[in-house]
N, C-alpha and C positions, 0 to 999 in steps of 0.2 A: 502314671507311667506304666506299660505293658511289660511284663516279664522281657527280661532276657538274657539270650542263652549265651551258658559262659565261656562258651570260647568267641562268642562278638565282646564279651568284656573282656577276656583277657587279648585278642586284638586291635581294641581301643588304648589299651593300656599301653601296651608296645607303642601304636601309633605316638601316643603322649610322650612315651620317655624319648624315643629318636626325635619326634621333632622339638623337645626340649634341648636335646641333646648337641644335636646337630645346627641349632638354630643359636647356638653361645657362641660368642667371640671372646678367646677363640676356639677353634671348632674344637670339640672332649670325642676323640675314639671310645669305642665300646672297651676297649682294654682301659685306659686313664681313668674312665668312669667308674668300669666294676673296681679299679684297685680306691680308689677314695671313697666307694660306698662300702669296701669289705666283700665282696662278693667275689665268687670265678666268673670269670670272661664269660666262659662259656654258658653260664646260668644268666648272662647281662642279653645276650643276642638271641639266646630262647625265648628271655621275657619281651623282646623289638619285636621277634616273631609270630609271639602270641602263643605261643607253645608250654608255658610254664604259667603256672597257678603263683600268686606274692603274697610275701606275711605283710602283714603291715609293718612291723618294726623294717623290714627292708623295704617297703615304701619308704618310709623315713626316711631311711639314711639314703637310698637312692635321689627322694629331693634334695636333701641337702646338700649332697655332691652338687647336685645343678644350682645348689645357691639359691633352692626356692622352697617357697611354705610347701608341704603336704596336698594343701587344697588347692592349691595354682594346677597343682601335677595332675588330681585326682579332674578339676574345673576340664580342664584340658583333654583325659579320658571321657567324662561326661559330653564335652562337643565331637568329636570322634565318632559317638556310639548315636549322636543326634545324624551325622552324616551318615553312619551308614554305613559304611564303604568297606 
C-alpha cells in the first residue's frame, strides 16, 4: 500500500463513523453519540469532518457506542480511503 496523507485518513475516518452512525436503527445524532462515547459534540462532528486527529482509546469507545468491534469501524475507514473520495 502507497503512503497516505493524513488528512485523506482522518476523512475516511469521519466518512466511517457517520455512515456508521447514521446507517443504526435507530438513526444516533452526533450529540447521543458523543454523550455515550464520553466525548464533546463538538470534538464528535470535527472528527465526521475530518478535521481532528483520534486516540485510540476514543476509537474505542466511539465503536462501542455504535455497538461495534474497533476493526468493523477501522475495516470501514480502510474502504473509504480504497474509494478515494
Amino acid at each position: 500500500m502507497k503512503p497516505v496523507k493524513s488528512e485523506n485518513i482522518r476523512a475516511a475516518f469521519g466518512r466511517a463513523l457517520r455512515r456508521h452512525r447514521e446507517g443504526r436503527t435507530p438513526h444516533l445524532s452526533q450529540e447521543k453519540l458523543a454523550e455515550q462515547a464520553e466525548i464533546h459534540r463538538t470534538y464528535e462532528s470535527a472528527l465526521e469532518r475530518g478535521k481532528k486527529n483520534i486516540s485510540l482509546d476514543r476509537m474505542f469507545r466511539l465503536a462501542a457506542a455504535l455497538g461495534l468491534p474497533l476493526s468493523q469501524l477501522i475495516e470501514t475507514m480502510e474502504e473509504e480511503l480504497r474509494r478515494g473520495r
